[in-house]
N, C-alpha and C positions, 0 to 999 in steps of 0.2 A: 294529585292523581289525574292522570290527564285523558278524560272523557272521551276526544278523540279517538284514542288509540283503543280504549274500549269498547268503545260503539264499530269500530274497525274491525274486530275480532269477532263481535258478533254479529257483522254483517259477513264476513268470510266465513265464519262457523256454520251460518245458516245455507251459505249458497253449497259449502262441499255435501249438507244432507240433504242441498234440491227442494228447499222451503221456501214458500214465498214468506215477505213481512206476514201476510195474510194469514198462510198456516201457522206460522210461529206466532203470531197473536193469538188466535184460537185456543190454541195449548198453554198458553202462558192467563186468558183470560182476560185482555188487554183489548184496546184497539190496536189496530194496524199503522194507527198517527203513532202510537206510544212506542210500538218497535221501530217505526220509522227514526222518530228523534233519539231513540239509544243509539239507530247506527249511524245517526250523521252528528251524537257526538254533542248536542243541543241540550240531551235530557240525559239523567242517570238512573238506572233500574234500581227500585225502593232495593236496599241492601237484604232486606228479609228475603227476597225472591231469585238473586242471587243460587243460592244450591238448587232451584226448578231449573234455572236459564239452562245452570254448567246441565243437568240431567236428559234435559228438552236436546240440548245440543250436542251434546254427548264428549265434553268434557271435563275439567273439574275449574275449581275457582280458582286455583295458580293462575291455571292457562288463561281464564277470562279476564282477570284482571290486571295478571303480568306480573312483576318481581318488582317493580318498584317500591319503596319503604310505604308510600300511601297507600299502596295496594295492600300490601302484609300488614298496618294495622288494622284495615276493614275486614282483612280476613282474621285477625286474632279476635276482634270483637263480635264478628257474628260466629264465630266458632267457641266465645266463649274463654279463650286463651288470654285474657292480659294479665293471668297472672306470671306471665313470664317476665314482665317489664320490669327490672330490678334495680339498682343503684348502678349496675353496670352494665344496664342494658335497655336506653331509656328513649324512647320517639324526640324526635327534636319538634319544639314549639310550632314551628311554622309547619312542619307535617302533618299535626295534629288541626292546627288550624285549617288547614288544604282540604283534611279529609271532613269536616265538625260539618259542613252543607250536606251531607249526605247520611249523617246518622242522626238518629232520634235521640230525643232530650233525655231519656235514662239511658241511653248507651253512651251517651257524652261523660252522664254524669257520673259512670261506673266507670269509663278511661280515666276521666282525669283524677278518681279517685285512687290510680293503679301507677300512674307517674309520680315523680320525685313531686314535690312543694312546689308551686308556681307563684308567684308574688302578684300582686292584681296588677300592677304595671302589667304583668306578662299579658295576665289574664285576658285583658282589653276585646283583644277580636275575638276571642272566645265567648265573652259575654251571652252573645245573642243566641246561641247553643246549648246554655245549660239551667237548669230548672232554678227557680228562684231559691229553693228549696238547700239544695247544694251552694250556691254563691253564698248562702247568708253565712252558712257555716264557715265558706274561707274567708268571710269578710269580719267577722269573730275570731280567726285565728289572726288573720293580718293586724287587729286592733292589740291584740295581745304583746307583738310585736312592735307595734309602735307602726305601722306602712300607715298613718293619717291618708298622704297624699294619694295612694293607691286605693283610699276606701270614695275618695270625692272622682277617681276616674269612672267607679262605676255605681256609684249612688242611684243616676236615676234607673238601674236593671235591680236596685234592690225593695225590698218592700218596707211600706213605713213604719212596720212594726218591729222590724231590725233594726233599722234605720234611728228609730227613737231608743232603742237600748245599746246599741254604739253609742248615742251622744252620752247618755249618762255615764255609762263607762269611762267615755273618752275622757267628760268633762270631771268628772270623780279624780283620775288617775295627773289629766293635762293642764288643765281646766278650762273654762269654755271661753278663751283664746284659737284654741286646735280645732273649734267648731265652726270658724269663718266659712272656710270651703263647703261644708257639709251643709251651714246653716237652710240655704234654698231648699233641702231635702227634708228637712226634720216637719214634725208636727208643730203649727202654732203654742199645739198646749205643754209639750215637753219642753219647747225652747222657752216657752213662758214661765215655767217651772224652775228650768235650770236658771236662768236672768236673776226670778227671784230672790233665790236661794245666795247666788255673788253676791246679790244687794244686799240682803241680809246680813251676809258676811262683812258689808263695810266695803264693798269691792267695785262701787258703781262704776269706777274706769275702764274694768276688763270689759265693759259693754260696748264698748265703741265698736269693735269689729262686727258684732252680729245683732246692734243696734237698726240696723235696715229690715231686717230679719223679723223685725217684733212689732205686731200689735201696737199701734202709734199710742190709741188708749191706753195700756196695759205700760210701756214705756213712761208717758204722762206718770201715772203711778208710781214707778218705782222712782223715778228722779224727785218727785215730792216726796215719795219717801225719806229719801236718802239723803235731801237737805233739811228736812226737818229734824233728824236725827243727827243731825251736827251741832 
């Protein structure tokens, strides 16, 4: 969505109804710095306020924000409309990314719930736009499917209480081999748990990969474990 060309319109919009930035600030309840930088194009008006500007200025949000595909999804989302977005009719990723700096974190989180499946590969620059809340969920679904590698892109935007029930999952299903990448993220005490539990099993070699990972103490431990027990 290109700002520019935004801030272009509503600096031409303003001049054919004879406004200064001044009055049009006023009406809008802004400074006159803040209609300044929408029209050179620098700043983008909060999307909420959007339907005052097109009203203030006496057009509509087509016009203000143009036909381009960024522009029609800000306007599906503040209109409320993504339920149109179907398996054959779907925003392309990098659209979605263009527009995500300029909507708030539950409208992110209500788009990207209305698009096809996104893989956290995809996810990546999306990351910083969407509520912790929502990520854990596809980061739970991604485990399900086996995307390990897509769960260590965005580890540290998750929280470590997901974070510690992915490993058990992962390590239940993989075993805690597939926890290398992740390891840096997890809790001391989960990862101490899961080590255990291999050791227990006779399995002290699978420790090598997230032997950095562990508690040098607790490590000490389970290796006298494990050779006493032979």
């Amino acid at each position: 969505m290109n700002m520019h060309e935004i801030g272009l319109r509503i600096s031409t919009l303003r001049k054919q109804r004879d406004m200064t930035q001044l009055e049009l600030a006023d009406k809008m309840g802004v400074s006159y710095q803040a209609v300044s930088g929408w029209e050179r194009g620098s700043t983008m008006p909060d999307i909420s306020r959007l339907p005052e500007i097109s009203q203030v200025l006496g057009t509509s949000i087509d016009e203000l924000l143009g036909n381009d595909v960024q522009a029609e999804i800000v306007k599906n989302v503040l209109t409320q409309q993504t339920d149109i977005y179907t398996n054959d009719n779907q925003p392309h990723l990098d659209d979605i990314i263009d527009v995500a700096p300029v909507l708030k974190p539950s409208q992110m989180d209500n788009l990207i719930g209305k698009v096809k499946p996104i893989s956290l590969g995809e996810l990546t620059g999306l990351v910083p736009f969407i509520s912790k809340e929502v990520l854990g969920q596809l980061a739970m679904k991604a485990q399900e499917v086996g995307d390990i590698e897509g769960l260590v892109g965005i580890a540290p935007f998750l929280s470590r209480e997901i974070l510690d029930e992915l490993a058990v999952k992962i390590e239940t299903v993989s075993g805690i081999g597939k926890l290398v990448g992740l390891a840096p993220f997890i809790s001391s005490k989960t990862l101490g748990k899961l080590a255990a539990k291999v050791t227990n099993a006779g399995n002290l070699g699978e420790l090598q990969g997230i032997a950095p990972f562990l508690d040098r103490e607790l490590l000490g431990e389970l290796v006298l474990k494990a050779t006493t027990n032979e």
